[in-house]
C-alpha atoms as a printed R data frame, in Angstrom:
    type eleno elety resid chain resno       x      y        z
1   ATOM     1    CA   UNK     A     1 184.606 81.976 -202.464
2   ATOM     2    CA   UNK     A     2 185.395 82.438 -198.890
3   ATOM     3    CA   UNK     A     3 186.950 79.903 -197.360
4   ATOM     4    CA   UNK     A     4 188.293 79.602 -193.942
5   ATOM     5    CA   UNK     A     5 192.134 80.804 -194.054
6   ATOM     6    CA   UNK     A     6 194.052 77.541 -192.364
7   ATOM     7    CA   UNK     A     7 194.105 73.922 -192.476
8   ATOM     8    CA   UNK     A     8 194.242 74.629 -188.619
9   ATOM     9    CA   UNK     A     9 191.016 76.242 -188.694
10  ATOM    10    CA   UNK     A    10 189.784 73.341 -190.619
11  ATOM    11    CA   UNK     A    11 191.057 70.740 -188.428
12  ATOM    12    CA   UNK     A    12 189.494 72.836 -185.049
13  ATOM    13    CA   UNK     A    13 185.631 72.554 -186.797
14  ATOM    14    CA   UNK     A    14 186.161 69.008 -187.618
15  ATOM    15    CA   UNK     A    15 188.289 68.087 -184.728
16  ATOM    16    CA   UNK     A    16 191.434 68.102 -183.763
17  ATOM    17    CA   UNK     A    17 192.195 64.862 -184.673
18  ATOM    18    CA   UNK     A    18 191.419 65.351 -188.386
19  ATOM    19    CA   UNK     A    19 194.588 65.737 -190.510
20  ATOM    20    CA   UNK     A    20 194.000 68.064 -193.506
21  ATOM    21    CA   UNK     A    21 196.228 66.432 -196.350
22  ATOM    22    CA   UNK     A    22 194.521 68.335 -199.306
23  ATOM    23    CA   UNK     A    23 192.504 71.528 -199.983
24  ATOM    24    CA   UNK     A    24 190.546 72.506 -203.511
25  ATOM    25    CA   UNK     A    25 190.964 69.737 -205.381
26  ATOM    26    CA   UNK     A    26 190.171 69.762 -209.120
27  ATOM    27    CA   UNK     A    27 188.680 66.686 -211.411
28  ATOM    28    CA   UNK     A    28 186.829 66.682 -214.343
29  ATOM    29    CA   UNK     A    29 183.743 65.081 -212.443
30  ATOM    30    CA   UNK     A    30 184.058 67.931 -210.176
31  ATOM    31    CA   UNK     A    31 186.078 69.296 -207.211
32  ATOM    32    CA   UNK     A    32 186.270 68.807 -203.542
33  ATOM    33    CA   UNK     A    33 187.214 71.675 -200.855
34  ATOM    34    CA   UNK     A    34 189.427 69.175 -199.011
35  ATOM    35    CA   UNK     A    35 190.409 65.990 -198.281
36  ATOM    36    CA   UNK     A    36 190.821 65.121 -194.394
37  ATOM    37    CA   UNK     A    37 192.172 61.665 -192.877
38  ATOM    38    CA   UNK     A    38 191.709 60.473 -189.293
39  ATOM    39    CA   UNK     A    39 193.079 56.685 -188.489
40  ATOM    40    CA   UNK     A    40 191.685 54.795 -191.325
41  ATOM    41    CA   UNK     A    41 188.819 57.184 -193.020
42  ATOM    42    CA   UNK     A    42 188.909 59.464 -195.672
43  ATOM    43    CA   UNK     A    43 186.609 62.319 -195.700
44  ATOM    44    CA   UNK     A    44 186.188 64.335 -198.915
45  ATOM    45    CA   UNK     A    45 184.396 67.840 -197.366
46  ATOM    46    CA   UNK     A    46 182.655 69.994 -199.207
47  ATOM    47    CA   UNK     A    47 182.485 73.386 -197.732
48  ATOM    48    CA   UNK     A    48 179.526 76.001 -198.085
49  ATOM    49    CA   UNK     A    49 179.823 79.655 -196.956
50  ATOM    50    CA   UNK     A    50 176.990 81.690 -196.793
51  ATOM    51    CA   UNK     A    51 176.241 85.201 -195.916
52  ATOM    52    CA   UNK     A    52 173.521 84.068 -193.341
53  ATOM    53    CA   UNK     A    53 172.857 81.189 -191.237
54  ATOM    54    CA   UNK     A    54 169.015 80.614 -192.539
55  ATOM    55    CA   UNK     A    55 170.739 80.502 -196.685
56  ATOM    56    CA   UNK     A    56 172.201 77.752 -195.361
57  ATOM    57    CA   UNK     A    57 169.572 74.938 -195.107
58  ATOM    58    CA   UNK     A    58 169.223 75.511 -199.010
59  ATOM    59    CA   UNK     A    59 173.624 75.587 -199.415
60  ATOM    60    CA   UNK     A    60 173.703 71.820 -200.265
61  ATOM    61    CA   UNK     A    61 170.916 69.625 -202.291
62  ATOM    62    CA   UNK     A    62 171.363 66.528 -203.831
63  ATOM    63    CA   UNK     A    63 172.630 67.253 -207.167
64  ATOM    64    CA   UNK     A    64 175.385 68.725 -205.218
65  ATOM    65    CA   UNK     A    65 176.183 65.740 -202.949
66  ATOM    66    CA   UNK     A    66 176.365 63.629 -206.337
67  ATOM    67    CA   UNK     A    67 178.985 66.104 -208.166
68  ATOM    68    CA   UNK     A    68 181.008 65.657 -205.135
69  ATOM    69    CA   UNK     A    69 180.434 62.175 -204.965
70  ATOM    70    CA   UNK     A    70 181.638 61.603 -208.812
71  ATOM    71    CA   UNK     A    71 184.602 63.744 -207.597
72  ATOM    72    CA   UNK     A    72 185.104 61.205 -204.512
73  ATOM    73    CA   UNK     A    73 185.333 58.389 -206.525
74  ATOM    74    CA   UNK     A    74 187.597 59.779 -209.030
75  ATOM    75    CA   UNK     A    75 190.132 60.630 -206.039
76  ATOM    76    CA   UNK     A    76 189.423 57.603 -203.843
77  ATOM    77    CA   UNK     A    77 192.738 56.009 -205.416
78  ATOM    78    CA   UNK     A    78 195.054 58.842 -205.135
79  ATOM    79    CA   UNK     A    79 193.903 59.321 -201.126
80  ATOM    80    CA   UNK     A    80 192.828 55.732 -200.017
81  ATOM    81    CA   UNK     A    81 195.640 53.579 -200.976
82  ATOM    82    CA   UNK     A    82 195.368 51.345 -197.644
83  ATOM    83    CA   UNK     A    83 191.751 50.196 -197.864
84  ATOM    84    CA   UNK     A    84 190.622 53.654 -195.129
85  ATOM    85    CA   UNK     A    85 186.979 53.795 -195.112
86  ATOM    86    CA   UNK     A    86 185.827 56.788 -197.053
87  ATOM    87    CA   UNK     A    87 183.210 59.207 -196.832
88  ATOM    88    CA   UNK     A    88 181.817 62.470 -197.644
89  ATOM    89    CA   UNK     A    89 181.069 65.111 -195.225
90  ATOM    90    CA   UNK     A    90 179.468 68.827 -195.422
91  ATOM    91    CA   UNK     A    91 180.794 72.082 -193.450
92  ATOM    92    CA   UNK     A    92 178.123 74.693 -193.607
93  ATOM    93    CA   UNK     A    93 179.527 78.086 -192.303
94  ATOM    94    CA   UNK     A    94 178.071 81.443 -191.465
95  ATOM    95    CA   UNK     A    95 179.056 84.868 -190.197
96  ATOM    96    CA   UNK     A    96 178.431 85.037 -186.227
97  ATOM    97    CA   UNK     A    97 176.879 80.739 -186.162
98  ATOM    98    CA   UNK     A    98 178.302 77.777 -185.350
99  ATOM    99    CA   UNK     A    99 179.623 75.542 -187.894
100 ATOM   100    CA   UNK     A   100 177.890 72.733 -188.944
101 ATOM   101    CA   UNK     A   101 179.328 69.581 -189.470
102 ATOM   102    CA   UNK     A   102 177.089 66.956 -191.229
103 ATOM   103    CA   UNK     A   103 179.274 63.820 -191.143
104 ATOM   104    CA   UNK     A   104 178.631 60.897 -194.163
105 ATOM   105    CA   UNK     A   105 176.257 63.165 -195.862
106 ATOM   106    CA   UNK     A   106 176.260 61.095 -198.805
107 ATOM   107    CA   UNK     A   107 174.917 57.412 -198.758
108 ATOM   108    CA   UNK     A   108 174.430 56.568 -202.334
């Protein structure tokens, strides 16, 4: 998988005010590409590179949003000890496009 090569590079497509504090993080339900705070949310982001910008309106469906969801859940404790708000966001990448950022993605 090709993922971007810094937590800076992360923290630049969601903002600079985004604070990567984990990155590929295994469950059994599932894992998430990273876990980013800002103030009091917690976004668990699931990345998807593709090799062109059209593959990526079919990148992430919802039996995808619900793995990482079961994921989210099963980290919420570790990450969100201080009642933060949590969420789950999407990066979609491609070669020469701009990143987009779909922000709470999943609403159960």
């Amino acid at each position: 998988m090709r993922l971007l090569s810094s937590s800076r590079t992360y923290s630049i497509v969601l903002g600079v005010t985004w604070r990567i504090v984990a990155r590929r993080v295994k469950t059994p339900r599932g894992e998430i590409d990273l876990v980013a705070q800002r103030g009091g949310t917690v976004a668990f982001v699931e990345v998807k590179w593709r090799a062109t910008p059209a593959e990526l309106d079919l990148a992430i469906d919802q039996r995808r949003l619900e793995r990482v969801a079961r994921a989210a859940e099963a980290l919420a404790p570790r990450f969100a000890r201080n009642g933060e708000d949590l969420r789950i966001d999407v990066l979609l990448l491609a070669p020469r496009s701009w990143p987009r950022h779909i922000v709470n993605a999943w609403q159960p």
